[in-house]
C-alpha positions as CSV (number, residue, x, y, z in Angstrom):
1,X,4.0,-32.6,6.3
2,X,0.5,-32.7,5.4
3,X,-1.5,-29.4,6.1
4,X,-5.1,-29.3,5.5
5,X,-6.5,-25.7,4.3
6,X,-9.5,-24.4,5.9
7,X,-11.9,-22.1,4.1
8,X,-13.5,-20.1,2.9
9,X,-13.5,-18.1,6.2
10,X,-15.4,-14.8,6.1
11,X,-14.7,-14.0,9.5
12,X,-11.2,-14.7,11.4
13,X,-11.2,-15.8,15.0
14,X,-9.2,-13.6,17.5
15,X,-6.7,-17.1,17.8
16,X,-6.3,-17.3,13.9
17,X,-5.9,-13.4,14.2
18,X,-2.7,-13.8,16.0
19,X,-1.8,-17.3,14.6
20,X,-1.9,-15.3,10.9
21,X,0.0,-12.1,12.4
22,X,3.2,-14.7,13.8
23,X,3.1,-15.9,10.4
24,X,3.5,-12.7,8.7
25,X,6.3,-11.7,11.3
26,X,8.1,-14.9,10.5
27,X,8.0,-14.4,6.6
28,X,9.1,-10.7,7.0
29,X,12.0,-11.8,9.2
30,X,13.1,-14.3,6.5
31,X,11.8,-12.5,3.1
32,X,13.1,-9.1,4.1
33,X,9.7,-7.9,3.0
34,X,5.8,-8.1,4.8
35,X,3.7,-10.3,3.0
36,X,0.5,-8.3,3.4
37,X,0.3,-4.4,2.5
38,X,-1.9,-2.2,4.0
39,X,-5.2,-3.7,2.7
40,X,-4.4,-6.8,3.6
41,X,-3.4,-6.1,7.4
42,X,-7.2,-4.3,7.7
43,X,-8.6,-7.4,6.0
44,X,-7.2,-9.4,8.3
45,X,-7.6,-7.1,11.5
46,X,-11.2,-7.5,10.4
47,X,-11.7,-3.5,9.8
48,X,-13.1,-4.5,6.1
49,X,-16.1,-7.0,5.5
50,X,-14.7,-7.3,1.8
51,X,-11.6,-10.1,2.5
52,X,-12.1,-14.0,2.8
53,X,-9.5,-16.5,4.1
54,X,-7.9,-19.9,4.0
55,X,-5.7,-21.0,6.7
56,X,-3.3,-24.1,6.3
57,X,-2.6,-25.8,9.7
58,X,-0.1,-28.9,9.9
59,X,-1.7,-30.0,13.0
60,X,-2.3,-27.1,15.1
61,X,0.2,-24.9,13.7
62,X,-0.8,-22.3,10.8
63,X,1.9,-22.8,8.2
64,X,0.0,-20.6,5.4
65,X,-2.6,-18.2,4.7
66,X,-4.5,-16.9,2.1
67,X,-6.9,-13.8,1.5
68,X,-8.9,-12.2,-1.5
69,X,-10.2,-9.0,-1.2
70,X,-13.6,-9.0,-3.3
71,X,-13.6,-5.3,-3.4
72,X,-10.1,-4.8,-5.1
73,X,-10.5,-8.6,-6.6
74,X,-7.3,-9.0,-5.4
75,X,-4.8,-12.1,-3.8
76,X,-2.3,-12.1,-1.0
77,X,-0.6,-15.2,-0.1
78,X,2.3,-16.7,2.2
79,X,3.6,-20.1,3.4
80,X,5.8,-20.5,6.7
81,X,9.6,-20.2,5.4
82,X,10.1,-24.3,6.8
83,X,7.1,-25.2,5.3
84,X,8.0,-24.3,1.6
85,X,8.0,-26.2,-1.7
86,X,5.7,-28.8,-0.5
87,X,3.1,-27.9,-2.4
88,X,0.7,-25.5,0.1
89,X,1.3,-22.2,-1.6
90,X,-0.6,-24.0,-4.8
91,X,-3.0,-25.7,-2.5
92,X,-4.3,-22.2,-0.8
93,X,-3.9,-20.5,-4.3
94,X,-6.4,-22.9,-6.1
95,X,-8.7,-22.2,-3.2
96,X,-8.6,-18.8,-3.7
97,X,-9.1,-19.2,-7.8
98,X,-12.2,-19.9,-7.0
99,X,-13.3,-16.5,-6.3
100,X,-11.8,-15.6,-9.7
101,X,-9.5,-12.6,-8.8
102,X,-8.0,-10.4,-11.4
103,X,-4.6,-9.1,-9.3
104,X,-2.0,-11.3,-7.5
105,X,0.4,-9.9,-5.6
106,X,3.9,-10.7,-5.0
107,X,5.5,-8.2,-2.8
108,X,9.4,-7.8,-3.0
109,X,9.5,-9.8,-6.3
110,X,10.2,-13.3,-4.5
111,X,11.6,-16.0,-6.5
112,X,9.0,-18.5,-5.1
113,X,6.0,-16.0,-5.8
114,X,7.3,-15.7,-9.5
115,X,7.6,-19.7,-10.1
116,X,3.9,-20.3,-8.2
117,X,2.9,-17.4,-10.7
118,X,4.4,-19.3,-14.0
119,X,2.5,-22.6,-12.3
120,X,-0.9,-20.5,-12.4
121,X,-0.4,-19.2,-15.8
122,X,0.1,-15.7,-14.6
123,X,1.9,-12.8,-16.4
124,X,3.1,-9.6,-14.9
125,X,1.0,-7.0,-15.7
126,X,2.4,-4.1,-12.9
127,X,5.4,-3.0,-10.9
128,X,5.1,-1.4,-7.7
129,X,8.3,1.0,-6.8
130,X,9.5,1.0,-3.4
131,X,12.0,4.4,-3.0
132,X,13.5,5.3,-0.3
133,X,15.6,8.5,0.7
134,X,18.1,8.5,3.3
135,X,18.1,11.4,6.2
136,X,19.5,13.8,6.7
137,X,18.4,15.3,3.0
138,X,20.2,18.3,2.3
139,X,17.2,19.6,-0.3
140,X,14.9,21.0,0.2
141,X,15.2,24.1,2.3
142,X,11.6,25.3,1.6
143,X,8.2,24.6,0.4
144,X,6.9,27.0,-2.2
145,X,3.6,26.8,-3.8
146,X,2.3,28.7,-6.6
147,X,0.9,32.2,-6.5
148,X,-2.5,31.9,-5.1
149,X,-2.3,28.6,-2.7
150,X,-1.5,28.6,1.0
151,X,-0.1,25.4,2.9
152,X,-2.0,24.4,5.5
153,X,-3.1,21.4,7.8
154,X,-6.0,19.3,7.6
155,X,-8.8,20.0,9.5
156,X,-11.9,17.5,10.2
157,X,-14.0,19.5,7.9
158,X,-11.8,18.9,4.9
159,X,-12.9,15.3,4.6
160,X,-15.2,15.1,2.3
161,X,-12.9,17.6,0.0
162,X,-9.7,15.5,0.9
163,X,-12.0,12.0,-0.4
164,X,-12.9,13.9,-3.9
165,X,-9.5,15.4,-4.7
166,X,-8.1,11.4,-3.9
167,X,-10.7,9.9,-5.9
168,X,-9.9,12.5,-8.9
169,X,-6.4,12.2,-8.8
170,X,-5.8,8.6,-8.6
171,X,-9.5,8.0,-11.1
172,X,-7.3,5.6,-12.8
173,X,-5.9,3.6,-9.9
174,X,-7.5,0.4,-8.5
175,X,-7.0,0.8,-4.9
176,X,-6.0,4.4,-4.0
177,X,-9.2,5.8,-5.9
178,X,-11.5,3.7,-4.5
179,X,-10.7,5.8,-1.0
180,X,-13.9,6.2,0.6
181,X,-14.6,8.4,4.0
182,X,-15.0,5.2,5.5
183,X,-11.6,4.1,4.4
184,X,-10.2,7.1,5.4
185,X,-11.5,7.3,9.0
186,X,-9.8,4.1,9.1
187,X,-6.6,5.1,8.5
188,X,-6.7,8.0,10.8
189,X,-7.6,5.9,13.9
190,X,-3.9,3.9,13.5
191,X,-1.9,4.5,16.2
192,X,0.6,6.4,13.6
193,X,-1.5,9.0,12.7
194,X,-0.8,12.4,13.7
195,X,-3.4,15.5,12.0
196,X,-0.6,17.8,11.9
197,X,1.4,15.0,9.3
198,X,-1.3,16.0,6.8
199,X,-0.7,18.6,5.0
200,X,-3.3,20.4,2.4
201,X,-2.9,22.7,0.0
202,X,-5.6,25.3,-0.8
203,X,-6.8,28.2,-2.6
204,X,-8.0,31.9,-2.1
205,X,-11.2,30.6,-1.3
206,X,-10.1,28.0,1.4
207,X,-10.9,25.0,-1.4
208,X,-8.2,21.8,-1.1
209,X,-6.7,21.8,-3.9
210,X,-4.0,19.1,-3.1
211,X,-2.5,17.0,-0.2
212,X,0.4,15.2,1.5
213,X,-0.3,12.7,4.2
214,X,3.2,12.0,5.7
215,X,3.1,8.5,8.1
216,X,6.0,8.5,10.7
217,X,6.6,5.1,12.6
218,X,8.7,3.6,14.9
219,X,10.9,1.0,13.5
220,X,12.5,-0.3,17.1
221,X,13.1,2.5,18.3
222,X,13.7,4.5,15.3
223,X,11.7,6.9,13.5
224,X,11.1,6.3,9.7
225,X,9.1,8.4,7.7
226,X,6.9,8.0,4.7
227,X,5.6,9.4,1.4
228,X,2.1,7.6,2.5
229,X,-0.2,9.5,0.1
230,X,0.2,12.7,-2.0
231,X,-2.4,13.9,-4.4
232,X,-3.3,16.8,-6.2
233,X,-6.4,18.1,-8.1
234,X,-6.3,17.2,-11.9
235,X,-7.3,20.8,-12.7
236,X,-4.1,21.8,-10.7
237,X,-1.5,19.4,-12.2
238,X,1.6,20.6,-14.5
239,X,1.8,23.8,-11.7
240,X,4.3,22.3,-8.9
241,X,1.5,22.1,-6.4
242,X,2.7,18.2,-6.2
243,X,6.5,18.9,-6.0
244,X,5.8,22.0,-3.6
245,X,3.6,19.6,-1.1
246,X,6.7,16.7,-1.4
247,X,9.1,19.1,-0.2
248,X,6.5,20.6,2.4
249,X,6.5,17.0,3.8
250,X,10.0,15.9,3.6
251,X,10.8,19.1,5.6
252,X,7.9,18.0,8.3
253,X,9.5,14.8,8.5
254,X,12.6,15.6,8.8
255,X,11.8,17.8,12.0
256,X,10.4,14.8,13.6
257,X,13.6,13.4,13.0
258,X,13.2,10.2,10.9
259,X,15.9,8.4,9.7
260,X,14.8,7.9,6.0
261,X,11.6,8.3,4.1
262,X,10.1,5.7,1.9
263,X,6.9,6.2,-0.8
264,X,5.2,3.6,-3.4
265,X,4.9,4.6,-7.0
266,X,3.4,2.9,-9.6
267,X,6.6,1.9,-12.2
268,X,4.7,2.6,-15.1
269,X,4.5,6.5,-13.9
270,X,7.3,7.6,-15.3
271,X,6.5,11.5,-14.9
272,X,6.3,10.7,-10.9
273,X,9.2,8.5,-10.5
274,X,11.3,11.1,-12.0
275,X,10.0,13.6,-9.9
276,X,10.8,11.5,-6.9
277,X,14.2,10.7,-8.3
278,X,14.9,14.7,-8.6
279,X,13.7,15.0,-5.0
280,X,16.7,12.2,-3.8
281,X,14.7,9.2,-3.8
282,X,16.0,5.6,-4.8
283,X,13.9,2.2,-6.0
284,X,15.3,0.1,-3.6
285,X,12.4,-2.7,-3.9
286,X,9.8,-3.7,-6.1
287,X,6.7,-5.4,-5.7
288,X,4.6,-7.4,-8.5
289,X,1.0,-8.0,-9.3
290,X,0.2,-11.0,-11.7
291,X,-3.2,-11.6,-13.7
292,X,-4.6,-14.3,-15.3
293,X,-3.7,-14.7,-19.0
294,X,-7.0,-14.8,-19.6
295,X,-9.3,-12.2,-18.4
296,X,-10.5,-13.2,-15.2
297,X,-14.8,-12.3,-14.2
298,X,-13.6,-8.8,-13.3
299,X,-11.6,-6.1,-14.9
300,X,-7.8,-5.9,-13.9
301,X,-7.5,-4.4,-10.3
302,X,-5.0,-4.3,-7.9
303,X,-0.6,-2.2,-3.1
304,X,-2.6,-0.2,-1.4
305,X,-1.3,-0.8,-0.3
306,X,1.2,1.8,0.4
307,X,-1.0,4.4,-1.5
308,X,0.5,5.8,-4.8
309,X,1.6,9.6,-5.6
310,X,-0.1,11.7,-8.6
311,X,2.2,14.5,-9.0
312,X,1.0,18.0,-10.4
């Protein structure tokens, strides 16, 4: 085999579109595990203008990709299972070098990704928690909020309020902070979204304080839920409004009858993770993001991926 890369591409045909998508079915199919998150699947839907790509072909057929998202200076990368250790995963990520990213990502902690990494002179610099709990839950029975907060849903008013309480919350966090309205109108024109899944917590005065967008999709046939976002005020945390909104969307889920509920969470969060573990969840993945050992042209950013939780 002898591929030749093509790129950098800034914008993706419709043909590479769907050639790309094949290729990310066939690597989930044989990796247990996408090899694009969230960002990446927008990048390459075309929804963003901030992702370039390289495309290995052997001939006609695409047998790996590459993307960098300049905006989250960030690196996702794949190779056709048949096509592996031959020396195209290095190809497309020296290509991508170029563009100096500070985050690659290796999601489900493949042994290939962490070998390519050691090649690159990358070190792990963050863990990604996949948990997961199995339906039906018997906690929790109820939601309950402190004195003074109601539970609501959101409403298309609350936008702007929704974006400031993500973008104080998650201050700290590369990708999830970064949310702007933009982003967010995105989000809610997927086919999964559902208005009354996002659920808001707010004050006497009607102010949201808090929230928990709750993603339910069908997995062939089957409903599974997730933990897609949940955020919560800084000037609110330490009071239970984050547990309280976990529980208020567990229990929504639930209704709708999934069959388990999964959530991201940064590992180095320890006061979340525990919260989730209390709550019945389970790591049962874990994705990784490498950096340069030397600094790269930009400071150290990273799944969206899945959004992570701030508790409160």
């Amino acid at each position: 085999m002898n591929p030749v890369v093509t790129g950098p591409i800034i914008r993706l045909s419709a043909d590479d579109r769907d050639h790309i998508a094949d290729l990310v079915r066939a690597c989930t199919e044989h990796d247990g595990v996408s090899p694009l998150n969230e960002s990446g699947w927008f990048g390459l839907q075309g929804l963003t203008a901030s992702h370039t790509h390289w495309i290995a072909r052997d001939g006609k057929q695409v047998v790996g990709y590459a993307q960098a998202d300049a905006r989250e200076h960030t690196v996702q990368l794949m190779v056709a299972p048949p096509a592996r250790r031959q020396g195209i995963a290095t190809t497309l990520a020296k290509a991508a070098w170029q563009l100096h990213p500070a985050m690659w990502w290796s999601f489900g902690d493949c042994p290939g990704a962490r070998e390519l990494a050691t090649q690159l002179g990358l070190r792990e610099v963050r863990k990604l928690l996949k948990m997961s709990l199995p339906m039906p839950a018997d906690q929790p029975h109820d939601a309950h909020l402190p004195e003074g907060l109601r539970l609501d849903h959101f409403r298309d008013d609350d936008l702007d309020q929704l974006v400031a309480v993500n973008h104080a919350a998650f201050v700290h966090h590369p990708e999830q902070g970064a949310m702007t309205a933009e982003d967010a109108r995105n989000r809610m024109a997927q086919d999964w979204f559902d208005p009354a899944g996002l659920l808001v917590a707010r004050d006497e005065a009607g102010t949201l304080v808090g929230f928990h967008w709750t993603k339910v999709a069908d997995e062939d046939g089957r409903p599974r839920g997730e933990v897609y976002v949940l955020g919560v005020d800084p000037d609110f945390e330490g009071k239970g409004v984050g547990r309280a909104l976990l529980d208020a969307g567990i229990l929504h889920m639930r209704e709708l009858g999934v069959e388990a509920i999964d959530l991201y969470v940064e590992g180095a969060n320890e006061r979340v993770v525990h919260m989730y573990e209390r709550a019945g969840f389970s790591v049962v993945s874990t994705d990784v993001g490498y950096a340069p050992a030397k600094p790269a042209r930009h400071q150290d950013h990273g799944r969206q991926s899945s959004p992570q939780e701030r508790d409160a």
